[in-house]
ZAMARGU-4260 file (C-alpha; in steps of 0.2 Angstrom, whole numbers, plus 5000, padded with zeros to 4 digits):
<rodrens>
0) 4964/5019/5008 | 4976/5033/5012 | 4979/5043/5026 | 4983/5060/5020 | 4994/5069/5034
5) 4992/5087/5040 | 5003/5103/5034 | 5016/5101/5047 | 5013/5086/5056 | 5027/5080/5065
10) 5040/5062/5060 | 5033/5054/5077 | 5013/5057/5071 | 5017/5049/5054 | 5028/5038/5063
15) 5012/5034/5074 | 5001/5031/5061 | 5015/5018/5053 | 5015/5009/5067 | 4995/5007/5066
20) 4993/5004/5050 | 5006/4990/5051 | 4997/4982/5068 | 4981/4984/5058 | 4989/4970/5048
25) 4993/4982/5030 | 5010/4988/5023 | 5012/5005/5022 | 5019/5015/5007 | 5025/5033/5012
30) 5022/5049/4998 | 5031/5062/5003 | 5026/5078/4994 | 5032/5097/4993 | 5020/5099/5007
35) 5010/5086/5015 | 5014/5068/5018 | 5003/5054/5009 | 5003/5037/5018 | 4994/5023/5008
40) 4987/5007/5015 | 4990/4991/5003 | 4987/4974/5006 | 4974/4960/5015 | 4971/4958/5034
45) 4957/4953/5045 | 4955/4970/5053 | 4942/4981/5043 | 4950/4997/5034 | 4940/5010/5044
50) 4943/5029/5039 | 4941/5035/5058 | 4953/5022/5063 | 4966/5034/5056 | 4957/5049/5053
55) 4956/5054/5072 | 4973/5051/5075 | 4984/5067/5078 | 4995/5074/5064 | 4980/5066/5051
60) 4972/5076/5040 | 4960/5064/5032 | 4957/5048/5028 | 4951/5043/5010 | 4944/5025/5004
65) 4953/5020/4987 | 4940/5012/4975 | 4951/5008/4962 | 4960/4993/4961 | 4978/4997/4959
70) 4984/5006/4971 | 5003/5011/4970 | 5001/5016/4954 | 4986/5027/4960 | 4989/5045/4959
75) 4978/5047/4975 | 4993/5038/4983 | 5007/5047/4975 | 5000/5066/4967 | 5017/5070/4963
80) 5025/5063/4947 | 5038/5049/4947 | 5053/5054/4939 | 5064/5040/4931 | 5082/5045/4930
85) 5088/5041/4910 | 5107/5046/4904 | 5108/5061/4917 | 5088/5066/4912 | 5072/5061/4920
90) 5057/5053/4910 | 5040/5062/4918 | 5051/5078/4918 | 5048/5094/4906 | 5061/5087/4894
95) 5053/5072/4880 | 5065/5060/4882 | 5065/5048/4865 | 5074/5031/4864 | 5077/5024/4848
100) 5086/5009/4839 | 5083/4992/4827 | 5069/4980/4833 | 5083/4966/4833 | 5103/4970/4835
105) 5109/4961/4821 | 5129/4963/4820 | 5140/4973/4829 | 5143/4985/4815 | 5125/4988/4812
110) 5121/4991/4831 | 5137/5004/4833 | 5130/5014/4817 | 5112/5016/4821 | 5118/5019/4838
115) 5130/5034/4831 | 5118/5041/4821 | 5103/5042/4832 | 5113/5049/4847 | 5118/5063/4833
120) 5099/5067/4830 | 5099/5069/4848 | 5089/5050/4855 | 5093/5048/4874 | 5096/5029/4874
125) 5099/5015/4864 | 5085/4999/4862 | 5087/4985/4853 | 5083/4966/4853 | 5094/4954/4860
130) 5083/4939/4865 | 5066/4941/4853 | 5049/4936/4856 | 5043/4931/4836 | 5026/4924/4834
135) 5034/4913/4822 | 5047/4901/4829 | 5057/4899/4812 | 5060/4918/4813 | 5074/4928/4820
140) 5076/4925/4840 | 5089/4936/4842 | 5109/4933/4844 | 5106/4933/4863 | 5122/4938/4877
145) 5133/4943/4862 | 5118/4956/4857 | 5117/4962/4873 | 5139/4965/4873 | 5137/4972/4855
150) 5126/4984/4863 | 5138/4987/4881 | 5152/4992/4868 | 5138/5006/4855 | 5133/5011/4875
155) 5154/5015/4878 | 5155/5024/4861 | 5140/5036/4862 | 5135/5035/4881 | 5118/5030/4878
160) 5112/5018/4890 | 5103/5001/4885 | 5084/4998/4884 | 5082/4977/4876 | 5067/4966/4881
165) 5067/4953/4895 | 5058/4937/4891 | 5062/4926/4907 | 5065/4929/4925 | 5082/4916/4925
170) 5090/4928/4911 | 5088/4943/4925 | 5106/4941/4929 | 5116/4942/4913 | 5103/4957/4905
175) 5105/4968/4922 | 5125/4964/4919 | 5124/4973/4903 | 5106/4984/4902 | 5100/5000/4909
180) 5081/4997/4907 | 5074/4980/4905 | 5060/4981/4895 | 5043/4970/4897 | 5038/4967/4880
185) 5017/4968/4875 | 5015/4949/4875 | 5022/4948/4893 | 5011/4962/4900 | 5003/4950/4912
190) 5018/4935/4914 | 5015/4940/4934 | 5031/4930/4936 | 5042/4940/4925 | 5034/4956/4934
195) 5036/4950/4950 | 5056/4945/4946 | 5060/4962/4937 | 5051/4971/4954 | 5062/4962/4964
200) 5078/4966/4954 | 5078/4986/4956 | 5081/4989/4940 | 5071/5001/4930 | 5056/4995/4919
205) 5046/4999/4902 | 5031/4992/4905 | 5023/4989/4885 | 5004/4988/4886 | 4998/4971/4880
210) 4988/4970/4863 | 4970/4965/4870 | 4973/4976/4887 | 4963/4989/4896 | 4970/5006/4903
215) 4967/4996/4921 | 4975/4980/4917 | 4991/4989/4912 | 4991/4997/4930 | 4986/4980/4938
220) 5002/4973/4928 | 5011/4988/4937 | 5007/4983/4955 | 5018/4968/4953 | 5031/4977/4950
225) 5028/4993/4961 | 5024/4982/4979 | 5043/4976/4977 | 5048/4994/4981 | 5054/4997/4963
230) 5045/5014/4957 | 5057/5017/4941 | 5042/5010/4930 | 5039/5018/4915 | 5024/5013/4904
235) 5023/5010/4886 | 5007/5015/4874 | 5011/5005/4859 | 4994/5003/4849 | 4981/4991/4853
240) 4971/4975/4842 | 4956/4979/4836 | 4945/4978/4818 | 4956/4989/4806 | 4968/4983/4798
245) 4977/5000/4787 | 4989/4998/4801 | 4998/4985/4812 | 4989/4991/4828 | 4977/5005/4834
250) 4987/5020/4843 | 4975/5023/4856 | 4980/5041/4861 | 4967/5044/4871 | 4978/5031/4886
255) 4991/5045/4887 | 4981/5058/4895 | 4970/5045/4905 | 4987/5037/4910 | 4994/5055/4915
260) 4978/5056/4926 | 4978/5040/4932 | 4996/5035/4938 | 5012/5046/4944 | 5020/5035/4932
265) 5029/5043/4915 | 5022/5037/4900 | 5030/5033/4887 | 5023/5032/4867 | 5027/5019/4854
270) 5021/5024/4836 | 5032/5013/4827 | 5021/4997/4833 | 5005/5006/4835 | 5006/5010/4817
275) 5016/4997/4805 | 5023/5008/4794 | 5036/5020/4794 | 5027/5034/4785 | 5014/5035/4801
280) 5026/5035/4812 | 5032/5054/4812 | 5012/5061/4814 | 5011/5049/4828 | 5024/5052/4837
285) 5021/5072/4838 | 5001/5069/4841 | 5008/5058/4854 | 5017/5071/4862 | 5004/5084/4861
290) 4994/5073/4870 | 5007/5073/4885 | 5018/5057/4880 | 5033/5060/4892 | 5042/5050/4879
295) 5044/5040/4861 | 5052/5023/4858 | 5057/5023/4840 | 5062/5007/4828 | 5077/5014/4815
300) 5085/5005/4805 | 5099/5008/4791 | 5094/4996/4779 | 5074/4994/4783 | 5074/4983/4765
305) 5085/4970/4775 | 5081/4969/4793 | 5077/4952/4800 | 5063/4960/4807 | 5051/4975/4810
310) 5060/4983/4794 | 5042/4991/4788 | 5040/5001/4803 | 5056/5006/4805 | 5064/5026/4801
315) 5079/5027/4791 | 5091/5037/4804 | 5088/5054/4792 | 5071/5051/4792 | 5073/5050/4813
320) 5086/5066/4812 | 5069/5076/4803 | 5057/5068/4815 | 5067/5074/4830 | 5068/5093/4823
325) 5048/5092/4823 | 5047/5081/4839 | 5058/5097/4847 | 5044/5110/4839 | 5030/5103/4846
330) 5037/5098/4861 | 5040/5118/4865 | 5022/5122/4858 | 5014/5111/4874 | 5029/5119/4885
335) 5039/5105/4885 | 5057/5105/4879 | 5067/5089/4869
</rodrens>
């Protein structure tokens, strides 16, 4: 449920309404708008949710049963969008924020190069794998903490800050030493202990969408995060499983607007895993924007040919430099900037 305050009401009647909501035996979340204050009701108690319990209190508006299941990430409970703060932007803002780099950092040369070049192409952070999720356990698992301070010193040479992949809540405190946005990959979508331990933590989230997962299970996922109090999620459309098999994944397009209606959340757009291959890439990523992406996560690699992984989906950094010149041209032909 949520108790939408009137125009105007007054701190002590949303104060008031708090304090009932919390005798009632609920936690309240507070949406504080241009104009109207949004109070939403979350959580299991033994007194029934009852809309003229709050709705004839004074200062209150209305009070509106949520049927959905989720909640924070509701839209009813938060109409405005969330702005997530990234390298002095804001993802869910006007401006298409792209972030770019190799699926798995594999020197500190390499990571500095790409790094270079795709801050020159105009990327707003860096990502890169330090600690790999492989469904193969003879491949690649990444080089780990001295990934993660080959990517600290590309981050003090460019100014890009760091998006790399968590994998289990007790390596929370070396990645929060060194990342800016700890990413939850696909296959941990729904490990509800690494959710819950990156909600605690504060730090900003990219949220992937699992493989074999509704629209509602990604927002479900969300809530783990969100009831810590941490609302600098972003979520990630990076193609789903199903029957073809032309491309590594399906890019379902269609979850970026239902997402947009959905959730205050920013959404972000992953064509290099939705499609496999580097020459799909481009197209998707500007159908994914014209489709209100309010961001792309892009694999570039210097050497594709020789990567340890992901090489066949991955831009060469002038193929990226061209993508971002027609990333930039569509972006303002939907009133959007990049």
């Amino acid at each position: 449920m949520i108790v939408v305050m009137q125009y105007g009401a007054t701190a002590k009647q949303i104060a008031d309404v708090i304090a009932r909501i919390e005798a009632d035996g609920y936690k309240a979340h507070i949406s504080q708008g241009k104009e109207r204050t949004i109070i939403g009701l979350v959580g299991e108690s033994p007194t029934p949710k009852r809309e003229e319990n709050y709705s004839s209190m004074p200062g209150v508006d209305k009070a509106v049963r949520v049927t959905e299941p989720y909640k924070l990430a509701n839209r009813s409970f938060h109409p405005e969008n969330t702005l997530v703060p990234l390298n002095g932007s804001r993802m869910g803002g006007s401006k298409i924020l792209v972030i770019a780099g190799p699926c798995s950092v594999e020197s500190r040369e390499m990571i500095i190069e790409i790094a270079c070049a795709v801050k020159e192409a105009g990327a707003t952070a860096l990502r890169g794998g330090a600690y790999k999720p492989r469904t193969s356990p003879y491949s690649f698992q990444g080089h780990g903490e001295k990934a993660l301070e080959w990517l600290a010193e590309a981050r003090e040479m460019t100014g890009l800050p760091i998006v790399t992949e968590i994998m289990d809540p007790n390596l929370l405190p070396v990645m929060t030493k060194y990342v800016d946005v700890l990413q939850v990959g696909a296959r941990n979508m729904q490990n509800f202990t690494l959710l819950n331990a990156v909600g605690e933590s504060q730090h900003p989230v990219l949220l992937k969408r699992g493989m074999s997962s509704t629209v509602q299970d990604l927002l479900m996922a969300t809530e783990y995060i969100l009831q810590h109090g941490n609302n600098r999620v972003m979520l990630c459309e990076r193609g789903i499983r199903t029957f073809e098999t032309e491309t590594r994944n399906t890019a379902d397009i269609n979850a970026i607007p239902a997402l947009k209606r959905l959730t205050h959340l920013p959404v972000v757009f992953d064509p290099s895993h939705a499609t496999g291959k580097w020459e799909y890439v481009e197209p998707l990523a500007l159908a994914g924007i014209a489709a209100g992406a309010d961001g792309l996560i892009i694999e570039v690699h210097h050497e594709p040919e020789r990567a340890v992984s992901d090489g066949r989906q991955s831009l060469r950094p002038e193929n990226f430099g061209k993508m971002m010149e027609r990333v930039r041209r569509v972006a303002e032909a939907v009133g959007r900037e990049a």
